[in-house]
C-alpha positions in Angstrom: 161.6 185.0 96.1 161.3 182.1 94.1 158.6 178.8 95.3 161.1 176.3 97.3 160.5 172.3 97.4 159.5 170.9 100.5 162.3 169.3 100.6 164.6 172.5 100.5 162.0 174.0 102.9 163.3 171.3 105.3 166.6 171.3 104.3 166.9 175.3 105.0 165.0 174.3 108.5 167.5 171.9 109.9 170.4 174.1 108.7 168.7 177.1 110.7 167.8 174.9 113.6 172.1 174.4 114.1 172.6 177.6 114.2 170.4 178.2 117.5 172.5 178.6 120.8 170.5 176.4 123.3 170.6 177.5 127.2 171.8 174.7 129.5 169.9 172.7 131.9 171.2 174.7 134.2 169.9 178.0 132.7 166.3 176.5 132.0 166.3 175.6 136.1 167.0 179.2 136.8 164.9 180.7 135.0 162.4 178.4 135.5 162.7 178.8 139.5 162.9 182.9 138.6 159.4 182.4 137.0 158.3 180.5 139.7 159.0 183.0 142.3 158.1 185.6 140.6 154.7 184.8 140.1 154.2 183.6 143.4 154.9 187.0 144.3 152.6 188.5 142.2 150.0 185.9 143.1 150.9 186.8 146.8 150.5 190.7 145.9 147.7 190.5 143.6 145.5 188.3 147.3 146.4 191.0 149.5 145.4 193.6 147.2 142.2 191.8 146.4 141.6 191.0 150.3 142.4 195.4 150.9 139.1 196.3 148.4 137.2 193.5 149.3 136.7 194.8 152.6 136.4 198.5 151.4 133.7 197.4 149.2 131.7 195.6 151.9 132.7 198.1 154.6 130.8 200.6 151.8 127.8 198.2 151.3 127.0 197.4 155.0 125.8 201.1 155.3 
């Protein structure tokens, strides 16, 4: 491969930039809400978890 110009550079950029397939509003709210969720979940889990060894580990330590 051959040096390009930057002008080709850009050129070859917006041609490839027409060719994505961009996701609706609508599909960037649903995932976006997915994601949400989802890591509340996690973040939800993950506490409970955390509050579970916590008290192990000072059940452990008080004796």
């Amino acid at each position: 491969m051959g040096k390009t110009n930057p002008i080709q550079f850009f050129r070859q950029v917006k041609q490839e930039v027409k060719k994505v397939t961009w996701p609706s509003k609508k599909d960037v709210m649903r995932a976006t809400v997915m994601v949400i969720v989802i890591v509340a979940i996690a973040a939800a889990f993950f506490f409970v978890v955390d509050l579970f060894f916590g008290a192990i580990v000072r059940a452990i330590f008080r004796y």
